[in-house]
N, C-alpha and C positions, 0 to 999 in steps of 0.2 A: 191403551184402551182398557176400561176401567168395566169388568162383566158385574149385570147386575148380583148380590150376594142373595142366596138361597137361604131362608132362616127354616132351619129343622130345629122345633123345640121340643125336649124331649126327658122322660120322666124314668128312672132308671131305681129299679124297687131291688137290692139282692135282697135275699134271705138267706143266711147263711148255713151251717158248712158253706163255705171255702171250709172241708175237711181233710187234713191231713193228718196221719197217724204213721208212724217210725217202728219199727221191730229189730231189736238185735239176735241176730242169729246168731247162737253159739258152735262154736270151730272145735274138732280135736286139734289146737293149737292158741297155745297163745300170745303167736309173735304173729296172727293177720287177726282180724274182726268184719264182721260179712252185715251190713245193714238193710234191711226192706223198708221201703216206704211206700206209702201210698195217699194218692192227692185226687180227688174228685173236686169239681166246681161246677155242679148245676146253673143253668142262670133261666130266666124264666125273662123274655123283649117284648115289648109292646112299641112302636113305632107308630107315631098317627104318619098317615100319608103313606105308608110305603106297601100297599097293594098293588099291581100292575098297573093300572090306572091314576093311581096317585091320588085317590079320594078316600078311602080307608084306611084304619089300621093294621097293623099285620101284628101276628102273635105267635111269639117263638119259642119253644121252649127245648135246651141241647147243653149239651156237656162243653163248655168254657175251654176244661182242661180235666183229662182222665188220666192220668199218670202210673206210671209204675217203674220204681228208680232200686238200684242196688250200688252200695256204693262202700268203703271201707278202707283202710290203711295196713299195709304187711311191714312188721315192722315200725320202726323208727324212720323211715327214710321214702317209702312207696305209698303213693292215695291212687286211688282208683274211683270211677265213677261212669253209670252205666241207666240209661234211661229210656223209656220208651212213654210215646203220648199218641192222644188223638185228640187234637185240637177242635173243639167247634165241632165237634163229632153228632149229629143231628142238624144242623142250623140250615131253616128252610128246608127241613124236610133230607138233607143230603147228605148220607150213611156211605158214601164212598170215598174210595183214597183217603184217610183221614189217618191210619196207625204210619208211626216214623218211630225214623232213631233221632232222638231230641238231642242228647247228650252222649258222649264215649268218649273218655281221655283218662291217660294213667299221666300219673307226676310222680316226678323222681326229685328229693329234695337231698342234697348230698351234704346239708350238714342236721340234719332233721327236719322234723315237721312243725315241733312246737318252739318256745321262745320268741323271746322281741325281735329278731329279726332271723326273717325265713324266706327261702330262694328257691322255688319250682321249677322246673322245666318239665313243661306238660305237652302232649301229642293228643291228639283226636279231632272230635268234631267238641269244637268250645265256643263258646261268645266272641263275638267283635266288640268289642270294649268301645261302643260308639259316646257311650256317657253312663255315670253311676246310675242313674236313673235305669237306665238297660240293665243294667246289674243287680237290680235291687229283687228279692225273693216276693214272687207271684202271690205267696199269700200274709206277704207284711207289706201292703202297700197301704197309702195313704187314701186314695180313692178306691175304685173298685177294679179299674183294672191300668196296666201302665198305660202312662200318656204318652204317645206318638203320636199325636198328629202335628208335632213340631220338628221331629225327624223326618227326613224324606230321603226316599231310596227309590227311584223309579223302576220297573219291573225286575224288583226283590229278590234277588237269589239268596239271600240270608236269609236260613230257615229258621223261624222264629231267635232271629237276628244271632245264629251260630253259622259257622262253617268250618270247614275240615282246615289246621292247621296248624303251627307248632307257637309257643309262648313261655313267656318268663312271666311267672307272677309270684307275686310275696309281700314280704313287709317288712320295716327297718325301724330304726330309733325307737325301741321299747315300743311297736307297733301305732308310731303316730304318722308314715306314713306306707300305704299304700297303691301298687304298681299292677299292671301287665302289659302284657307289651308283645306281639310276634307277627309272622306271617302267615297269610289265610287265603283260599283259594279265592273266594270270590266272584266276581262276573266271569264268565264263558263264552265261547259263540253256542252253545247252549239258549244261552237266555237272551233269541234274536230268533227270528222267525226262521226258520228250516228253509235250506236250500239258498241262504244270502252270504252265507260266507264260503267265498269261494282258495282255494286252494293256493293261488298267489295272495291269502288274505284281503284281494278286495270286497270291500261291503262289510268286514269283520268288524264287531267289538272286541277287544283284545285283540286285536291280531298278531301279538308278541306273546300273546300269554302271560302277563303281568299281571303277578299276585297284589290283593290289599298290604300292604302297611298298616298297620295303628297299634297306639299306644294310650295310656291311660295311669295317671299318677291323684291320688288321694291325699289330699294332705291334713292331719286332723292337730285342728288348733287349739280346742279346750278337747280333754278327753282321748277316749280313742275306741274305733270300731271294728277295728283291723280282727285279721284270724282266722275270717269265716270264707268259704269259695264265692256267697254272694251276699249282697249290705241289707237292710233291713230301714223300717220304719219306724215303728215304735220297737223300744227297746226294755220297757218293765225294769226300771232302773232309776235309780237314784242320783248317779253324775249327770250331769250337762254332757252333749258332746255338740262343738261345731267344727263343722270339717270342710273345707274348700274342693276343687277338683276342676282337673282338665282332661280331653281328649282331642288326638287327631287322629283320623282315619285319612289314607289315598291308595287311588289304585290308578295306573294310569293307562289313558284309553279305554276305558272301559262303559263309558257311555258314546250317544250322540246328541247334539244339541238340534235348536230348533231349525237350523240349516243344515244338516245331514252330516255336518263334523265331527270326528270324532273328539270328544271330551274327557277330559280327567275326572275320576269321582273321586269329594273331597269335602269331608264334614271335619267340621269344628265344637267344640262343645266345651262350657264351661259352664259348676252350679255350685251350690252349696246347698248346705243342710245343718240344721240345729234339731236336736232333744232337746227339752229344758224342762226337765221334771220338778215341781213341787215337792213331789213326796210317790212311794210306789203308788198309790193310788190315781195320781195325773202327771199328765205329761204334755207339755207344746211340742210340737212338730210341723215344721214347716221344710219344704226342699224345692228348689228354682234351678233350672237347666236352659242357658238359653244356645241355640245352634245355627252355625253358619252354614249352608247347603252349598254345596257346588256339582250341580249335576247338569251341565252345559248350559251356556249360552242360549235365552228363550225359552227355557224348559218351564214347565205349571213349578216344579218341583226345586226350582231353582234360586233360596232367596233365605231369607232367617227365621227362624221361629220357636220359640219360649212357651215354656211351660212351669207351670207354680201349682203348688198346694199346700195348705195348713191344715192342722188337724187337731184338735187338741181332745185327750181321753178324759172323762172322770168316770175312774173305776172302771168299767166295762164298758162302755158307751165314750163315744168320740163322734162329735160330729166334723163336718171338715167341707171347704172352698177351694173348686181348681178353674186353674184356668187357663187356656190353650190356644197360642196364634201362630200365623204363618202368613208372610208377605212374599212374593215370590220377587225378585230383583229387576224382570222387562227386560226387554230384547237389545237395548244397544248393546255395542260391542262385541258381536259375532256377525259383522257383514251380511252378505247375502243381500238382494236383488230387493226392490220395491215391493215386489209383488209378495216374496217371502218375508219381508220385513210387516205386510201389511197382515199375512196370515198369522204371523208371531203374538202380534199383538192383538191380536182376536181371541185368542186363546191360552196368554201367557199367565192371566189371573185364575185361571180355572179352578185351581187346587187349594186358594186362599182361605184361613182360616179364621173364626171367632168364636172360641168353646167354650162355656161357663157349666161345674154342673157344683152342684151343693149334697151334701148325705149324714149318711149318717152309718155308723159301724158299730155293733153288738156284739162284742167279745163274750166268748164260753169258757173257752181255755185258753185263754191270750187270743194268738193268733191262730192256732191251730184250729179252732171250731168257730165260726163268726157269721154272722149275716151283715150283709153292705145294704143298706137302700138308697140311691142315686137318683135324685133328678139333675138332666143336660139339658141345654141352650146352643141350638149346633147351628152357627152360619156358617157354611160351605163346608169342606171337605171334612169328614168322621171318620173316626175307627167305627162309632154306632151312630145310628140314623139311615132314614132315606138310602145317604152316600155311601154305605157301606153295603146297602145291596148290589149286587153285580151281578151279571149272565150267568159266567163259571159257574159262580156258588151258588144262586137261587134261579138260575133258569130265567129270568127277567130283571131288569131295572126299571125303578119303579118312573111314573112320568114326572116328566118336569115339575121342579114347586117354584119357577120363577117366579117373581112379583108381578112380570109385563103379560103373563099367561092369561087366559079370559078367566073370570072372578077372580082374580086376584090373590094375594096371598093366604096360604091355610096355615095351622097351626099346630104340628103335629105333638101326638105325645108317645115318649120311648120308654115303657115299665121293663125294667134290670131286675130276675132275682135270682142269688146262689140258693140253690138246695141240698 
């Protein structure tokens, strides 16, 4: 059964900083080096329809991302890295629980750090290498902020898609291809309502305790971009680079499906990506990630969805086209009763997606100081729009914008600005 799709259209203005600024702090030593950085991203929402009522706009104006990172290498052989944020720190009014530990992991590289080919073994809280896309640095992206609404993770315990774990990551053949790869905590009976997992583990997710798996290999076929902890978008450079990529992530039992079974979570992900500079002044850029979801049998969250962007700079200015979907897969093949079969399909298409937005990006100092302005086109489920209000976070959701609603469908608009 086929739910009617929600069109949230939506206008998305940054003005930039996205400002980031780096400080080398000087050591009485000069076998470690100690770095400060610091990342602001004001954003400045306009949403048509997403008042409590669903007939006005709503206007938000909150910190995206407030960072504060130290990070350095001792030696030839030891990196370290150490970060703290506060996500979304204001958004709808909501100034609480918002500081974390974003990032903490030290790597030990035992035949060094630098050269064509280099082997980390690193501990902390780090990424799940769900796709390069997830890996690409927050203030060199293509649009204005990454696209996820093609990944799906049903109630999320990957904190801004990190968890606590151990990994191999490097690079090989004169750094044309790039790796990581380990195990990571992951879902919990934590992330399942209190009080249902019981002590012979019935009602548990996990009830073994089974950490995630994933891995993640880069492969760069003209060029190379290897080197860096995470990938970038525009690159202020002269060679081409195209470079392919896969990842698999699993954790088993760690979900349940739409019949109460316990399920395997288990993403797939394959993209690529081209630079294609003219000259320092311009550059093409285009990156496509498409993902295969398995998060149970009937789940909204359960099914594929792809994600694109092009961008192209001249000079300081780039304007750029993304685009964002997700089909969920339906309920056959996880059994269960008529009656569960009929509630499955009432609600299987829930999360479906169709996201268009177009912008436009003002370079100061490259990346480092910029304004994004974005207009979006949101049927069904958003990181921004309507859909991304929630209770938690704004104390309301906003009312239905179905089509079958009395007067019929509205037409919202969503203004984005970094400050």
């Amino acid at each position: 059964m086929k739910v009617p799709s929600r069109l949230f259209l939506g206008l998305a203005l940054l003005f930039a900083p996205v400002s980031s600024h780096a400080i080398s702090i000087p050591l009485p030593t000069t076998e470690a080096t100690l770095n400060l950085d610091l990342l602001v991203q004001p954003q400045f929402v306009v949403n048509e329809a997403s008042t409590p009522d669903g007939r006005d706009p709503s206007y938000d104006v909150f910190l995206r991302r407030a960072r504060i990172s130290l990070g350095g290498n001792v030696g030839q052989n030891f990196s370290y890295f150490f970060q703290l944020d506060s996500p979304n720190f204001g958004k709808a009014s909501n100034f609480t629980g918002r500081l974390l530990v974003q990032d903490a992991w030290f790597g030990w590289a035992p035949t060094g750090i630098v050269g064509g080919t280099v082997v980390y073994l690193e501990a902390g809280m780090l990424y799940v290498p769900f796709s390069r896309h997830i890996l690409l640095s927050p203030t060199n992206l293509i649009t204005t902020d990454l696209q996820t609404d093609g990944l799906r993770i049903p109630n999320n315990p990957f904190q801004a898609f990190r968890s606590v774990g151990v990994q191999v990551r490097g690079w090989a053949l004169d750094k044309r291809v790039g790796f990581r790869g380990g195990v990571f905590e992951g879902y919990g009976p934590i992330d399942q309502a209190a009080g249902t997992c019981a002590p012979d583990g019935a009602g548990c997710i996990t009830p073994r305790r089974n950490p995630v798996f994933a891995g993640f290999v880069n492969f760069d076929l003209i060029g190379s971009e290897e080197g860096q902890w995470l990938y970038s978008a525009y690159k202020w450079g002269t060679s081409p680079i195209l470079s392919v990529n896969g990842a698999a992530t699993y954790q088993g039992l760690a979900l349940k499906n739409a019949y109460g079974s316990l399920a395997n979570l288990r993403v797939f992900s394959a993209g690529l990506y081209l630079d294609f500079p003219s000259s320092e002044q311009s550059e093409l850029v285009v990156e496509a990630t498409g993902y295969l979801n398995g998060n149970g049998t009937g789940s909204p969250n359960n099914g594929a969805g792809f994600s694109a962007a092009a961008g192209y700079r001249f000079g300081f200015i780039a304007p750029y086209i993304a685009y964002d979907f997700f089909e969920s897969f339906g309920c056959s093949g996880g059994g269960g009763t008529a009656s569960e079969l009929a509630a499955c399909e009432a609600g299987v298409d829930g999360a479906n997606s169709r996201n268009f937005k177009a912008g436009l990006n003002l370079f100061f100092n490259k990346n480092l100081n910029h304004v994004n302005i974005e207009f979006g086109i949101n049927h069904g489920l958003s990181a921004y729009g309507p859909s991304s209000i929630t209770a938690p976070a704004a104390g309301y959701v906003p009312a239905s914008l179905d089509p079958l609603t009395p007067g019929g469908p509205r037409r919202p608009f969503k203004w984005t600005m970094y400050l």
